[in-house]
C-alpha positions as CSV (number, residue, x, y, z in Angstrom):
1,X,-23.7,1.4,-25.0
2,X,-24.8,5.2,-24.3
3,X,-24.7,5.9,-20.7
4,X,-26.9,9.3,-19.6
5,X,-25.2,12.1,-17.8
6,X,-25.1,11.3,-14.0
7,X,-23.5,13.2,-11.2
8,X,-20.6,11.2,-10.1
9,X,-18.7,11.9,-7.0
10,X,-14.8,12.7,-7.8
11,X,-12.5,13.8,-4.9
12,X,-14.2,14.4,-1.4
13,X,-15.7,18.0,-2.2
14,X,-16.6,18.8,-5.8
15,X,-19.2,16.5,-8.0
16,X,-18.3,16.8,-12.1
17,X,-20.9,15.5,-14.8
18,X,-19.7,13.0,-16.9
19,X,-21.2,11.1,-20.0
20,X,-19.4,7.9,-20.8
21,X,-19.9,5.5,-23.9
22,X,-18.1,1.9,-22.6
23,X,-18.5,-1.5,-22.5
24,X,-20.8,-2.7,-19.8
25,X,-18.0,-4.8,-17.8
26,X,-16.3,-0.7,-17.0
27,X,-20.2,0.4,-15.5
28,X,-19.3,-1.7,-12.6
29,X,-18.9,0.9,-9.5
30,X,-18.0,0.3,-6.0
31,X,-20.5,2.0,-3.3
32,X,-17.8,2.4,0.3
33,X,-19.5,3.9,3.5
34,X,-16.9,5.4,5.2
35,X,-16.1,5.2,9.0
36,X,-16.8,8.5,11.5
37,X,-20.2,9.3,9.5
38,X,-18.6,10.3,6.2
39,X,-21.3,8.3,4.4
40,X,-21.3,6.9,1.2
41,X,-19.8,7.8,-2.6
42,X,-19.4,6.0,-5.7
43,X,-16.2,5.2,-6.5
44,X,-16.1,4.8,-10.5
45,X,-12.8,2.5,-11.9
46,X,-12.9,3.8,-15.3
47,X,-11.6,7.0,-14.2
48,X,-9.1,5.4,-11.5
49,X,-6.3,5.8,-15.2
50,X,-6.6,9.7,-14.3
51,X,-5.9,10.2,-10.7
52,X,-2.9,9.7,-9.0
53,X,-2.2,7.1,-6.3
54,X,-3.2,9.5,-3.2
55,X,-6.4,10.0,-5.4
56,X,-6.6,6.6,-5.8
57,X,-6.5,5.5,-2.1
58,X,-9.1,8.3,-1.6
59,X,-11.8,7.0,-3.8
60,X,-11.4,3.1,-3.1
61,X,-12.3,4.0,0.9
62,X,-8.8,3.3,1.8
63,X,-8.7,6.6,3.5
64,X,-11.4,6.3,6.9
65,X,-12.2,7.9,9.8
66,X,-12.7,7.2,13.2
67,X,-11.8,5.7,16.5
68,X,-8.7,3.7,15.6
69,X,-6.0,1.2,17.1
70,X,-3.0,1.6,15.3
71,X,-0.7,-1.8,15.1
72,X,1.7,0.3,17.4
73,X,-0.6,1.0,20.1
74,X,-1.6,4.3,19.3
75,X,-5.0,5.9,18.7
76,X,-5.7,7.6,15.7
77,X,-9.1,9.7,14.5
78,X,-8.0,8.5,10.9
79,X,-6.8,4.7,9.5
80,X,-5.1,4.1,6.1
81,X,-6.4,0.3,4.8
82,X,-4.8,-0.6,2.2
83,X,-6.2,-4.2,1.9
84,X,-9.2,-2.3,0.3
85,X,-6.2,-1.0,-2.3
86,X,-4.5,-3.6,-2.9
87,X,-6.9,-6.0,-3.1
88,X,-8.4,-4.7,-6.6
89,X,-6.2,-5.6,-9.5
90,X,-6.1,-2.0,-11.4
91,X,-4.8,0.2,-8.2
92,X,-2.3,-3.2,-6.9
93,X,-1.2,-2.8,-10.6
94,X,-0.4,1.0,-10.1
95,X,1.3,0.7,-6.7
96,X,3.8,-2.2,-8.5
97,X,4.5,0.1,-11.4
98,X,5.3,3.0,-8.7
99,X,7.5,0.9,-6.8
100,X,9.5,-0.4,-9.2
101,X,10.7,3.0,-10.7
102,X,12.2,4.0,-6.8
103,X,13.7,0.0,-7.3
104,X,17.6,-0.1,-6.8
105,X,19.1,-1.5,-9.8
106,X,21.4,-4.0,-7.5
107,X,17.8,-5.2,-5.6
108,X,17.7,-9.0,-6.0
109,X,14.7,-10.3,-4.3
110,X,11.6,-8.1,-2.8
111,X,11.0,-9.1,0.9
112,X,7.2,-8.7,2.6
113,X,5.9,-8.9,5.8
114,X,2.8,-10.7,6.3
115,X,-0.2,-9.8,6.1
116,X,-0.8,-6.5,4.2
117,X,3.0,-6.3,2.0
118,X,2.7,-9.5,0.5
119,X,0.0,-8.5,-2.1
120,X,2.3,-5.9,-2.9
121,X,6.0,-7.9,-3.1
122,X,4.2,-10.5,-5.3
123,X,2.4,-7.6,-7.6
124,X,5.8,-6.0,-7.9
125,X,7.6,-9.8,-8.3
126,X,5.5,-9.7,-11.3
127,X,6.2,-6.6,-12.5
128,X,10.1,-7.3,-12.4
129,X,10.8,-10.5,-12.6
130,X,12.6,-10.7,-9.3
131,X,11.9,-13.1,-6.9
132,X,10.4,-12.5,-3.3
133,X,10.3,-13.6,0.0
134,X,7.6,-13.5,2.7
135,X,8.3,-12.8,6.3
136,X,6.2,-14.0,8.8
137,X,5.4,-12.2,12.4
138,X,6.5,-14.5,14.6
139,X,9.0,-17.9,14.6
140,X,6.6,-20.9,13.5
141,X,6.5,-23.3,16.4
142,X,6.4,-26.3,13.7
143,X,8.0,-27.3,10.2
144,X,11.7,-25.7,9.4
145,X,10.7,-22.8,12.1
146,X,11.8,-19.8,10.0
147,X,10.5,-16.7,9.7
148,X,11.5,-16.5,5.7
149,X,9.6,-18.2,2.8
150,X,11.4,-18.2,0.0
151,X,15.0,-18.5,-1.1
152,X,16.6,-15.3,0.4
153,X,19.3,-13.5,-1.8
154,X,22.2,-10.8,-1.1
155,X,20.6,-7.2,-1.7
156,X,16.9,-7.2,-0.4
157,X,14.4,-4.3,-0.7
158,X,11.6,-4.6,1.3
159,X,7.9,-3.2,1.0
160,X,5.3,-2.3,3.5
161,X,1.8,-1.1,3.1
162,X,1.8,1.6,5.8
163,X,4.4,2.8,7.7
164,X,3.6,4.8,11.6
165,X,6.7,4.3,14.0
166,X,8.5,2.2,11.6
167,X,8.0,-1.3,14.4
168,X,7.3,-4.1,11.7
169,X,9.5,-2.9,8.8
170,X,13.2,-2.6,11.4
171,X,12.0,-6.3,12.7
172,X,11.3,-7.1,9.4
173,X,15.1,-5.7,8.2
174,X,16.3,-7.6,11.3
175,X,15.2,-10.8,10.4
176,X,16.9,-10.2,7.0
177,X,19.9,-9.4,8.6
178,X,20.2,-12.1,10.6
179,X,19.5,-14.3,7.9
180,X,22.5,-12.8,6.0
181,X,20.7,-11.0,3.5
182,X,21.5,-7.4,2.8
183,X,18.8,-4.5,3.0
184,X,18.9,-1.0,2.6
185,X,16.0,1.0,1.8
186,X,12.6,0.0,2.2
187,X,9.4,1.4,0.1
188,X,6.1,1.9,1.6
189,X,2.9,3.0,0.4
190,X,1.9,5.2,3.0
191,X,4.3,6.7,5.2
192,X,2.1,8.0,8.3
193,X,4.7,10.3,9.1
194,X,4.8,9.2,12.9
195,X,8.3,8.3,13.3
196,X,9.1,6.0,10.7
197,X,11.6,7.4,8.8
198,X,13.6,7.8,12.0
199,X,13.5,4.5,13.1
200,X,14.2,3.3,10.1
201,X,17.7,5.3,9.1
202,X,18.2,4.5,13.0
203,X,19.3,0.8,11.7
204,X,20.6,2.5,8.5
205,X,17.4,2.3,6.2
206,X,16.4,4.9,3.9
207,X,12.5,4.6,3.8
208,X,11.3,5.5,0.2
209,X,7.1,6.3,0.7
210,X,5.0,6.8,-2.6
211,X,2.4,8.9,-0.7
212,X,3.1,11.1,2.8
213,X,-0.1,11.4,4.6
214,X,-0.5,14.8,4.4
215,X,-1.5,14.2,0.5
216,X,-4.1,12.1,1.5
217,X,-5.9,14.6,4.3
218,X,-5.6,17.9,2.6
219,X,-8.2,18.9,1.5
220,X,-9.0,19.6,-2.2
């Protein structure tokens, strides 16, 4: 199937003209109307293979703008969702392969907190083999009452899909702890670079990111 040149939006700036000659099913594109009056682009998955992951995250919407609450408290004119991410099989598939190459070889079982990191400790499961664990927010006030589902092991890495002060992933490592498993590093997506990293090697944590924010605000 021959598909005419069209203008297709790449980036956040610069438009490129591209003719391409596949299968219906990769025609599909995603329209995203960013927050803050960005407006709208088209975000095209065939060519997802040639960007890197900030790119990625770019041109899936994941990167918006705004008035924002931050899950610390804290207001921010910009908000990483990674839901939109890592809820499409081709970029959840890229963030697994990425984490598992910063994967300690002694790792054992990959631990997420709920909501947003347990997409991304099952993608990576998948991707190695190992088992995973899922940690819940808060004690459950029926059943067993723990915070862990899943059979916890000895050396546990954890993931996160954006890290700002770091809050969720040391409670996260704390519930590990306590539940004699050992932890650490931890690998996150997005590291915010609000205080994270301190807080983290604070309770002796080395905080791996595969993207700093300042990748995914400069300019291009």
């Amino acid at each position: 199937v021959r598909v005419k040149p069209r203008q297709v939006a790449v980036g956040r700036q610069r438009l490129r003209r591209v003719a391409l000659r596949v299968p219906l099913q990769l025609r599909l594109v995603s329209h995203h109307t960013h927050a803050g009056g960005r407006g709208s682009h088209i975000c095209l998955p065939l060519l997802w293979p040639r960007m890197d992951l900030a790119e990625l995250l770019q041109e899936c919407g994941a990167v918006q703008f705004g008035d924002f609450r931050l899950t610390s408290g804290r207001r921010s004119k910009f908000y990483v969702n990674l839901k939109l991410a890592a809820t499409r099989p081709q970029i959840l598939k890229r963030i697994a392969s990425e984490m598992a190459q910063l994967l300690p070889d002694k790792a054992e079982v990959i631990a997420g907190m709920e909501l947003g990191a347990v997409p991304l400790a099952v993608a990576l499961s998948l991707k190695t083999g190992l088992p995973y664990v899922m940690i819940r927010k808060s004690e459950r006030v029926h059943g067993t009452g723990s915070r862990i589902e899943g059979e916890l092991l000895g050396n546990v890495i954890v993931v996160e899909d954006v890290a700002t002060s770091g809050g969720s992933l040391v409670d996260a490592v704390e519930v590990i702890r306590r539940a004699g498993g050992t932890v650490e590093r931890a690998i996150v997506v997005v590291d915010r670079e609000e205080g994270a990293d301190e807080a983290l090697r604070a309770v002796d944590i080395e905080l791996l990111p595969l993207v700093r924010i300042g990748s995914l605000l400069q300019d291009d």
